[in-house]
C-alpha positions as a printed NumPy array, in Angstrom:
array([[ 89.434,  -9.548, 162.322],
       [ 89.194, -11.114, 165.739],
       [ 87.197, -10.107, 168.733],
       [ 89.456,  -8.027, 170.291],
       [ 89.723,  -5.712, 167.332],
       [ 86.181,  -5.346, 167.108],
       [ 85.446,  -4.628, 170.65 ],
       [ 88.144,  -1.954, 170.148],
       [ 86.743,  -0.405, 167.444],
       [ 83.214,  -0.365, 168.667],
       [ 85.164,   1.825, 171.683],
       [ 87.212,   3.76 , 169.602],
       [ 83.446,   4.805, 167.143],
       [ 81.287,   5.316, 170.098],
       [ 84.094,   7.675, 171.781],
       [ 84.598,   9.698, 168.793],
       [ 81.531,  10.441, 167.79 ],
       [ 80.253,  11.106, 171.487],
       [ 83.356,  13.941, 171.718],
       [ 83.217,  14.831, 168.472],
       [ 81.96 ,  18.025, 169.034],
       [ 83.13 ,  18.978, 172.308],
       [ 83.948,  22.203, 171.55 ],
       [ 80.382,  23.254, 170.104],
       [ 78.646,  21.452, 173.264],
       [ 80.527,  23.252, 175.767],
       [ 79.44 ,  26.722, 174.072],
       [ 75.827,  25.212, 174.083],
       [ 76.172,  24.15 , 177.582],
       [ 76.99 ,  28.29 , 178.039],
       [ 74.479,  29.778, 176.493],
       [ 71.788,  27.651, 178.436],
       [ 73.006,  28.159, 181.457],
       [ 72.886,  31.631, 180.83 ],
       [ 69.974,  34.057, 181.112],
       [ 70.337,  36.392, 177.887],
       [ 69.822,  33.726, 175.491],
       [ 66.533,  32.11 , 175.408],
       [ 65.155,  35.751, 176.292],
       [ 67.093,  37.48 , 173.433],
       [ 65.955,  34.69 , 170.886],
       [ 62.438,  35.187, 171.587],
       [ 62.451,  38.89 , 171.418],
       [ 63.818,  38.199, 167.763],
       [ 60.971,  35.785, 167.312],
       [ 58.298,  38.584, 168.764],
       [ 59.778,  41.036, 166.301],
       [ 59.837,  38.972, 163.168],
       [ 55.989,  38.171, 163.875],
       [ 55.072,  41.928, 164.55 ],
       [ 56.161,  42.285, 161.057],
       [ 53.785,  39.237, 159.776],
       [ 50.952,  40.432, 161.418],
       [ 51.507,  44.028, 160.092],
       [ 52.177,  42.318, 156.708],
       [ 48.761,  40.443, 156.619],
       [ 46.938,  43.559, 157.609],
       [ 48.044,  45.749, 155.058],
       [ 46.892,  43.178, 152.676],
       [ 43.175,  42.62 , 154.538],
       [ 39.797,  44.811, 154.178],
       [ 38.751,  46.383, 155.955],
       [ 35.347,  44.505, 156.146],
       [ 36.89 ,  41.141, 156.201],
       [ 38.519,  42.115, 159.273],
       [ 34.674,  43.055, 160.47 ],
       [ 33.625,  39.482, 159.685],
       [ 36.054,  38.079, 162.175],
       [ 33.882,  38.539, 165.635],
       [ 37.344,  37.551, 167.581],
       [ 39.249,  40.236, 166.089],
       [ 39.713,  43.608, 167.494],
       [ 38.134,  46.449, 165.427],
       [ 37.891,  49.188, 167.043],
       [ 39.631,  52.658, 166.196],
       [ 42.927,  54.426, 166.346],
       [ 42.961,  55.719, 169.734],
       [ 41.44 ,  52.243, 171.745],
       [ 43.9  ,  50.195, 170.009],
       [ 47.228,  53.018, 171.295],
       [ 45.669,  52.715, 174.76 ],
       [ 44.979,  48.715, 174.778],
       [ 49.098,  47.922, 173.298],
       [ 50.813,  51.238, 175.681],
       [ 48.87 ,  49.56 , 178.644],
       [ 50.118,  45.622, 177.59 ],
       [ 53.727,  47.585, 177.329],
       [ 53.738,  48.538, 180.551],
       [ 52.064,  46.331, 182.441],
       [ 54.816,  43.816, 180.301],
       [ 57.734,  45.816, 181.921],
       [ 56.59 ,  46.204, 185.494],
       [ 56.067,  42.439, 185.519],
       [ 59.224,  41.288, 184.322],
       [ 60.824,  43.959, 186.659],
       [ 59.02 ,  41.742, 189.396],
       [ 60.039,  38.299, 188.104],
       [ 63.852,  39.125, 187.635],
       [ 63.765,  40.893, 191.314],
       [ 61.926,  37.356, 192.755],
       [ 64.691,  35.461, 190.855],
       [ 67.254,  37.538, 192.076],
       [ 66.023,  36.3  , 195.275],
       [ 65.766,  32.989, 194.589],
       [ 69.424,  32.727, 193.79 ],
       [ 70.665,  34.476, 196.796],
       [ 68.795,  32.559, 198.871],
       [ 70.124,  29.064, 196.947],
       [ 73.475,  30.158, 197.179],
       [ 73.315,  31.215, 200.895],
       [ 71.397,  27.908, 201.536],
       [ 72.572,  24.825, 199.044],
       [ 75.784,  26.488, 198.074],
       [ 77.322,  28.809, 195.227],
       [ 77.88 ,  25.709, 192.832],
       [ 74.382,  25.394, 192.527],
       [ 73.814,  28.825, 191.02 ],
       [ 74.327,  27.253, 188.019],
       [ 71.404,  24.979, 188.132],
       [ 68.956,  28.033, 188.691],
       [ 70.694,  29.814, 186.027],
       [ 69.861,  26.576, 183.614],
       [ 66.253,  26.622, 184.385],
       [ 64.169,  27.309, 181.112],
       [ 61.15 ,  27.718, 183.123],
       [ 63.009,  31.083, 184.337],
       [ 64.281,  31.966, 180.954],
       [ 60.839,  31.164, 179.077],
       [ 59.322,  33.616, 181.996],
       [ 61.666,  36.536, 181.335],
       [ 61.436,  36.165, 177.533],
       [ 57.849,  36.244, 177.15 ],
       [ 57.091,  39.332, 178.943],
       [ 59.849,  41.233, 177.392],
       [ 58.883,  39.754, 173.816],
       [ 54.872,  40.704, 174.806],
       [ 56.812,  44.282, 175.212],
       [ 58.793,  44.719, 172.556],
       [ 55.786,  43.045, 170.13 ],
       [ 53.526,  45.765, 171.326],
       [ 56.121,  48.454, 170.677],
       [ 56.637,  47.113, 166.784],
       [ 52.84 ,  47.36 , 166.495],
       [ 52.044,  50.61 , 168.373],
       [ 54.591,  52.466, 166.092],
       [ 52.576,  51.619, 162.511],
       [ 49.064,  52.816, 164.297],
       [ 47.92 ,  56.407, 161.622],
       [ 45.174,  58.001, 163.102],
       [ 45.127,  60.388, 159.995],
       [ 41.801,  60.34 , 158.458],
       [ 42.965,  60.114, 154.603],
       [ 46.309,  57.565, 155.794],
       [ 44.594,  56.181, 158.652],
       [ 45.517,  52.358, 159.144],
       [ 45.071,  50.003, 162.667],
       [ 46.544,  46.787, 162.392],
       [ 43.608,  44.725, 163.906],
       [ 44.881,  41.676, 163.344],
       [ 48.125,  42.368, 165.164],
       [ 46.629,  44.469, 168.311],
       [ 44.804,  40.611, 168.872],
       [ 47.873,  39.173, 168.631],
       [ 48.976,  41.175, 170.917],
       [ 46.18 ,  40.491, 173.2  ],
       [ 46.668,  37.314, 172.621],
       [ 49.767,  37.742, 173.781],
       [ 49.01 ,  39.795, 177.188],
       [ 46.349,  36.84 , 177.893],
       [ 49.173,  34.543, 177.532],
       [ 51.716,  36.249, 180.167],
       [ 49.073,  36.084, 182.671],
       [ 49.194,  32.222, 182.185],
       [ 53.142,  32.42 , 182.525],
       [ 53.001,  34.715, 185.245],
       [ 51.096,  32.179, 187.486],
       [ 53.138,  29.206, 186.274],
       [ 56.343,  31.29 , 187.174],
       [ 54.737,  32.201, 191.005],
       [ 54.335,  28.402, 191.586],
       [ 57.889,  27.211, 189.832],
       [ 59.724,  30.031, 192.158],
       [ 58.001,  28.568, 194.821],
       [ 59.073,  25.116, 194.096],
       [ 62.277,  25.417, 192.674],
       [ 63.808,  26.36 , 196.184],
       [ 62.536,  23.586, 197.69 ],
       [ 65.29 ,  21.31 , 198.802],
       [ 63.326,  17.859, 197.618],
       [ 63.389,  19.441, 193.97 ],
       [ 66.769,  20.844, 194.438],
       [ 68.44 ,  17.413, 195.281],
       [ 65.89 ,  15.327, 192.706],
       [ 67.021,  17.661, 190.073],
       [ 70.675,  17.643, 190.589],
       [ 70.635,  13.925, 190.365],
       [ 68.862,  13.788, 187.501],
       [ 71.879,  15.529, 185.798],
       [ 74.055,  12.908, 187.201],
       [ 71.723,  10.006, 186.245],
       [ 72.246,  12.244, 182.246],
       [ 76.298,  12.423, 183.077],
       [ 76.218,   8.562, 183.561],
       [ 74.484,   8.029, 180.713],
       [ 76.301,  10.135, 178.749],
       [ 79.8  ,   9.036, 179.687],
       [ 79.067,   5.859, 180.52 ],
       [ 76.871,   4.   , 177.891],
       [ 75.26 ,   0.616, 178.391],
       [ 76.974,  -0.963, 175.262],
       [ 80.278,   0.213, 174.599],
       [ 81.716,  -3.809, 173.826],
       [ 84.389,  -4.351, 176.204],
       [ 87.094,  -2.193, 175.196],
       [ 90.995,  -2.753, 175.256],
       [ 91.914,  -5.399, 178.138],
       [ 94.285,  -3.253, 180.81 ],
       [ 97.455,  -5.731, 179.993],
       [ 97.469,  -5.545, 176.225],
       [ 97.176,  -1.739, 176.358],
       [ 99.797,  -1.639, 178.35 ],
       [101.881,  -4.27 , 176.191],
       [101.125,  -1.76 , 173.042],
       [103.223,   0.567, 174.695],
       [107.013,   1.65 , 173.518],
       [109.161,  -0.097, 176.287],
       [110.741,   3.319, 176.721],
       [108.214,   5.188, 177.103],
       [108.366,   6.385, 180.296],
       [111.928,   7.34 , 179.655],
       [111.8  ,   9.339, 176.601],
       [108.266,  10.798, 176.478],
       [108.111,  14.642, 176.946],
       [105.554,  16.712, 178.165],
       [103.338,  19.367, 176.679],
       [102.657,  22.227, 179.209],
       [ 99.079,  23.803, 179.513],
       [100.033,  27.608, 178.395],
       [ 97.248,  28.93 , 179.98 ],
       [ 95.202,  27.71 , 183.356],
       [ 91.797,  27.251, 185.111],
       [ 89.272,  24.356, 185.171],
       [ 89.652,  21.846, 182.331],
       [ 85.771,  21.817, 181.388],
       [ 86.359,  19.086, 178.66 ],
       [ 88.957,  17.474, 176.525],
       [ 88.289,  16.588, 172.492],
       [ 89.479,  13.084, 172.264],
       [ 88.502,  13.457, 168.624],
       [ 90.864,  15.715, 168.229],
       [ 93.504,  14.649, 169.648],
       [ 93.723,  11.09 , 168.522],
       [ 93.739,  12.931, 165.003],
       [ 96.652,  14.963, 166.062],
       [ 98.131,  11.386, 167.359],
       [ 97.602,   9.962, 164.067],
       [ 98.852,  12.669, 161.585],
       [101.853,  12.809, 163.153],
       [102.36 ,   8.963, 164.298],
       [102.627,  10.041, 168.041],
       [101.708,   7.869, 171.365],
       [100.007,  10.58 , 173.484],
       [ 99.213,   9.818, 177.223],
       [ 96.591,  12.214, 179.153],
       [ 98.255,  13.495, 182.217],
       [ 94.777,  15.361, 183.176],
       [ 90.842,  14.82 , 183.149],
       [ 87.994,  17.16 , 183.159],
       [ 87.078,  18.847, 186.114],
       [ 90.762,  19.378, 187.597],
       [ 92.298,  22.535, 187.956],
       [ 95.623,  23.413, 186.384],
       [ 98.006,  26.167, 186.673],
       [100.035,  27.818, 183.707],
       [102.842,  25.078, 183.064],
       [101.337,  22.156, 184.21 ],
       [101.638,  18.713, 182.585],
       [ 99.16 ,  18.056, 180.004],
       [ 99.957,  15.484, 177.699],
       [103.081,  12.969, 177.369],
       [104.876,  12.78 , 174.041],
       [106.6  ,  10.183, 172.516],
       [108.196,  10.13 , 170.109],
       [109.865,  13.677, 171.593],
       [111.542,  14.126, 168.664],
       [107.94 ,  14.928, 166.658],
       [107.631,  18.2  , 169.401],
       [107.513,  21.318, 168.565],
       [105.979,  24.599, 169.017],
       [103.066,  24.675, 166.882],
       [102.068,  20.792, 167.908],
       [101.807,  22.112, 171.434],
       [ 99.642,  24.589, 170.533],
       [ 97.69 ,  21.686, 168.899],
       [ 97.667,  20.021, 171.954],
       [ 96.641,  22.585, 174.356],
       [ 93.832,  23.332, 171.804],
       [ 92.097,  19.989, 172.669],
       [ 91.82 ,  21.361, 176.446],
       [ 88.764,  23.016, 176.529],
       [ 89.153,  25.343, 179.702],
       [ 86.748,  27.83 , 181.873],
       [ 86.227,  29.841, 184.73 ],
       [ 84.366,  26.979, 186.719],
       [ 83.434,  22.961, 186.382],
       [ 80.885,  21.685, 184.219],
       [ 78.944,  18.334, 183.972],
       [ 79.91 ,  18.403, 180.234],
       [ 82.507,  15.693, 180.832],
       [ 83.012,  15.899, 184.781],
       [ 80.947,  12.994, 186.559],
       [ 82.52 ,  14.44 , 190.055],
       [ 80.73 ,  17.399, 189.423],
       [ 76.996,  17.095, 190.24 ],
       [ 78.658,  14.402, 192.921],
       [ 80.092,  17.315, 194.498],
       [ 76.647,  19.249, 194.302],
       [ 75.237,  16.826, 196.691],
       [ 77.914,  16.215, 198.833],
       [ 78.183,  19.725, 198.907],
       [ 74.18 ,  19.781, 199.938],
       [ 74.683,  17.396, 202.256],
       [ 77.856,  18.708, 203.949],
       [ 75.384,  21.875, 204.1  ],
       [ 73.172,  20.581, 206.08 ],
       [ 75.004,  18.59 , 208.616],
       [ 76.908,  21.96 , 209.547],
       [ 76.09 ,  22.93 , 213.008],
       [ 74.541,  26.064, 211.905],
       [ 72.031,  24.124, 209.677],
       [ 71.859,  20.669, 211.752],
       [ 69.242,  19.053, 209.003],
       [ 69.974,  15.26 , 208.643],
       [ 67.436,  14.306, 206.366],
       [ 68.496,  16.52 , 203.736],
       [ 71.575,  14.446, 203.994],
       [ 69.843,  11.22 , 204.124],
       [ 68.133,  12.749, 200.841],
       [ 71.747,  13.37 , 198.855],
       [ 73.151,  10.069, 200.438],
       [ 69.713,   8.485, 198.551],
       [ 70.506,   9.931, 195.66 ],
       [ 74.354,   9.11 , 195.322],
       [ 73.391,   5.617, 196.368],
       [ 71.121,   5.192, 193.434],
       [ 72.996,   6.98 , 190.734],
       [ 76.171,   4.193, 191.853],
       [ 74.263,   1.174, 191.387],
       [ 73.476,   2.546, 188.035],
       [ 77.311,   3.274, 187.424],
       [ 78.337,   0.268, 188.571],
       [ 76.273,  -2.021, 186.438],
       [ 78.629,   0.265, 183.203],
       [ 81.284,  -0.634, 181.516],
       [ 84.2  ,   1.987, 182.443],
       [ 85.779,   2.717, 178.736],
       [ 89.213,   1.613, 178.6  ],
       [ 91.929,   4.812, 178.725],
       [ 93.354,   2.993, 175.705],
       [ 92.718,   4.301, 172.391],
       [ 93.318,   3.021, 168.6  ],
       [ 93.281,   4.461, 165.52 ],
       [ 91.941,   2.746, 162.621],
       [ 95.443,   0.87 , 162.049],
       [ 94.883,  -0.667, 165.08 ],
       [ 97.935,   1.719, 166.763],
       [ 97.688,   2.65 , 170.326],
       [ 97.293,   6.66 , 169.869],
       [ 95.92 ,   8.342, 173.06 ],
       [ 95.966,   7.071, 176.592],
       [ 93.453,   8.869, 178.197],
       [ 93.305,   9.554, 182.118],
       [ 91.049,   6.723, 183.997],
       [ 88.931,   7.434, 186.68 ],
       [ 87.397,   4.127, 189.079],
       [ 84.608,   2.983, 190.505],
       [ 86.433,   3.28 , 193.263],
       [ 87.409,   7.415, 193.082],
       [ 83.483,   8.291, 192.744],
       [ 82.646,   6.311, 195.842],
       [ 85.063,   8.438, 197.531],
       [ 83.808,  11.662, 196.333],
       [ 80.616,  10.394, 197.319],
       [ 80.472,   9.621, 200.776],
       [ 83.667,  10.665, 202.397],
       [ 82.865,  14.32 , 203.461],
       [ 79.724,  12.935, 204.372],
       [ 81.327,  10.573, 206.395],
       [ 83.573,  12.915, 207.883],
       [ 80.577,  15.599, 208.779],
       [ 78.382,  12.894, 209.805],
       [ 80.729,  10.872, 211.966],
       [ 78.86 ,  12.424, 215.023],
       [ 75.507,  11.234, 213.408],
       [ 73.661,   7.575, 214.025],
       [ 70.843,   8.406, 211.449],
       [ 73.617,   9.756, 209.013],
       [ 75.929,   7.298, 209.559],
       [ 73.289,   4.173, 208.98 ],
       [ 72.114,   5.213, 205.957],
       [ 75.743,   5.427, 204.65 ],
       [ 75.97 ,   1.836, 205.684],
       [ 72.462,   0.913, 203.973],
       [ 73.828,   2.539, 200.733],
       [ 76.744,   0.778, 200.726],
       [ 75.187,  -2.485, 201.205],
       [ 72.24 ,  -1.486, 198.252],
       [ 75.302,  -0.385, 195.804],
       [ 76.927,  -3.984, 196.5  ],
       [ 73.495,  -5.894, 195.621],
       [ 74.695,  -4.354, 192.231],
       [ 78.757,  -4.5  , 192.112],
       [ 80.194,  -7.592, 190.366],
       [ 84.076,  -6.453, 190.442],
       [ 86.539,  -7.506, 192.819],
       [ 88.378,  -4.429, 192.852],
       [ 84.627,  -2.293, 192.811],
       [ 83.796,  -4.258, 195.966],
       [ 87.133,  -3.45 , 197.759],
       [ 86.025,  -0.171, 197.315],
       [ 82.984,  -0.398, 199.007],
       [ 84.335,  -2.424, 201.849],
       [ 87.118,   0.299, 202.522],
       [ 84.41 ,   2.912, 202.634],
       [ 82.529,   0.699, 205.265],
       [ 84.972,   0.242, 207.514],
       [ 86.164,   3.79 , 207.505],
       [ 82.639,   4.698, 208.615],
       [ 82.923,   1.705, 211.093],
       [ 85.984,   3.193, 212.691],
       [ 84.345,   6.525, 212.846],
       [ 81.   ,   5.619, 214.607],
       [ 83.403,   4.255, 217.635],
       [ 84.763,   7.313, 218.041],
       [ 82.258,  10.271, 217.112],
       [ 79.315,   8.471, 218.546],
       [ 79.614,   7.621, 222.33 ],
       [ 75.783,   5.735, 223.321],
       [ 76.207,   1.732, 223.364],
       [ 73.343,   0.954, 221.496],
       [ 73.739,   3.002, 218.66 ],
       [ 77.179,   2.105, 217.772],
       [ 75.594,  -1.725, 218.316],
       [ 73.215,  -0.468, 215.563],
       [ 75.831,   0.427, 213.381],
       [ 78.268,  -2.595, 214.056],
       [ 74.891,  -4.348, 212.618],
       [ 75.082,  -2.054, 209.769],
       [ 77.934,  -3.216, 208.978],
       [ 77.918,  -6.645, 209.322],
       [ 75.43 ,  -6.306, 206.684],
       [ 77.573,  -4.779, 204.439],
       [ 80.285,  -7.473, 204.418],
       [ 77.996, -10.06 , 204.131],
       [ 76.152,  -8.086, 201.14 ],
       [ 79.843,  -7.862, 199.487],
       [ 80.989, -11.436, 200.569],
       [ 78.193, -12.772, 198.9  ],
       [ 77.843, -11.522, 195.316]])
């Protein structure tokens, strides 16, 4: 077997078993980002050890429990009072938390943009916060109920009330954390810091360090059925909305059952209407109902974009930041010069990866599924041209565009990656002459520039 096969099937593993599983990740990826979950699990938990503690006290003595100088021993009535006040004082402090992170939101959306609702909404510091306060109240509910106060059937679970103390103690702890994490949270520094730390994950993800090589452009293409182009059909997306991810798996086992070349028409994060192109076909003889349905079953689709499988997407969340903040409403450069710092850093790490070849082989060595590519080139547009564009009025904006160009070329080896880069220089070149009118600065920026080229000229 010769290099080029192994390289190809090193792509074709790593691929597979990173989408192998799309479908389950992308209901994971909902349930944390949602706040029911966590909240609803632990309030299982609290219950299921309500009914331990109970357990172990209904097999102590009463004197053993008297031996234990932590333990709570008092009667009947003290231990009703001490659980009904941890019950309520548990409900009027979650009612307090969720109303300070309903603010929280609505003041992220109004200020960083809806998009990044979904980052609060992720946050298991809020969801660990919400569940432990209801779980402290539904624990001391469980326990409260099996309290007899009857002399000849009288029975206090001692044991569980100091759990439940325990408990109360513990919420205070989480109730301070929670005033300092709201606090911090909104912060636009932790905002921006976290947002690319999901990208830094998305790169990382998508884009791992050792892939091998994958299938060289040319001999994918020479794999191809000369008339291809001529007689492959298209499957039509029978529903539409954001494609949130596609299982490759799953497809190139379609492909393979039924001997088919498919070619992806699409790629995560797009948005497609009822009837739009999907997939191409060939051989179109092989189509038919029930492989469509096939097909379209691959598409995983939702309501919005998710970083599941869309790299653009926490791009978007800074540029949308950014974009923000150079509004004239806003006027905040250095937020922007924040995002810009953070785009700049997640590219040289993207641009030191190996882009996986849109060519994929079964394990006959047949091409099977040509996926959709995406550049080097298409993420440095999403990156910096609506910054660019907003910006084009700002010198401090507009130089640290430049400086991030020339930092991301320190890293780029490819001719075609640094043609990118270049473009996207002189675009901001030609802007600065016309959105910025003092001397000087523009003679700042030409410098800028000049940089850049010679940063890209001489790797």
């Amino acid at each position: 077997m010769g290099k080029y096969q192994i390289t190809r099937m090193l792509l074709r593993e790593v691929k597979l078993r990173t989408m192998k599983h799309a479908k389950f990740s992308k209901s994971w990826d909902s349930l944390q980002a949602s706040f029911w979950f966590v909240p609803s699990l632990m309030v299982v938990l609290s219950i299921g050890l309500s009914f331990l503690m109970i357990a172990i006290d209904q097999r102590q003595e009463t004197d053993v429990i008297g031996d234990l100088g932590w333990a709570y021993a008092l009667g009947p009535n003290g231990s009703r009072a001490i659980l009904s006040a941890i019950a309520g004082s548990m409900m009027s402090v979650a009612t307090t938390a969720f109303s300070i992170t309903i603010v929280a939101l609505q003041l992220a959306s109004s200020q960083f943009g809806p998009r990044l609702l979904r980052n609060f909404m992720q946050d298991k510091g809020n969801q660990i916060v919400l569940g432990t306060f209801i779980s402290t109240f539904v624990y001391s509910l469980m326990v409260l109920r099996t309290i007899n106060g009857v002399d000849k059937n009288e029975f206090v679970p001692h044991l569980a009330v100091t759990c439940g103390i325990g408990l109360a103690i513990a919420s205070i702890g989480v109730l301070i954390y929670f005033i300092h994490h709201s606090a911090s949270s909104i912060q636009v520094d932790q905002v921006i810091t976290r947002v690319g730390a999901d990208l830094d994950d998305a790169i990382d993800r998508l884009f791992p360090e050792r892939i091998g090589r994958g299938a060289v452009k040319q001999q994918g293409i020479a794999d191809m059925p000369e008339d291809f182009e001529r007689l492959a059909v298209p499957v039509r997306a029978t529903s539409g909305s954001y494609i949130q991810a596609i299982d490759d798996g799953q497809l190139m086992q379609i492909a393979t059952t039924h001997h088919l070349l498919l070619r992806v028409r699409q790629r995560p994060g797009r948005f497609v209407v009822q009837g739009s192109e999907l997939v191409q076909l060939f051989p179109a003889e092989q189509m038919s109902k029930s492989l469509a349905a096939q097909i379209n079953d691959a598409f995983i689709f939702g309501s919005q974009r998710t970083e599941q499988q869309d790299i653009e997407f926490s791009i978007d969340q800074l540029v949308e930041i950014s974009t923000r903040a150079l509004s004239p409403g806003i006027n905040d450069p250095f937020t922007a010069i924040r995002c810009i710092d953070q785009l700049s850093a997640a590219l040289c790490r993207l641009v030191q990866r190996e882009i996986p070849s849109p060519y994929r082989y079964d394990s006959q060595d047949k091409l099977r599924v040509i996926a959709e590519p995406i550049a080097f080139g298409d993420l440095v547009d999403a990156a910096f041209n609506q910054i660019r564009q907003y910006g084009q009025s700002s010198v401090a904006v507009t130089i640290r565009l430049l400086e991030a160009i020339a930092l991301i070329a320190q890293f780029t080896h490819k001719t075609i990656d640094r043609a990118a880069l270049r473009r996207q220089a002189e675009m901001i070149q030609r802007g600065s002459e016309t959105g910025i009118a003092e001397e000087l600065d523009r003679r700042d920026i030409k410098e800028r520039y000049l940089g850049v080229i010679q940063a890209l000229e001489s790797r």
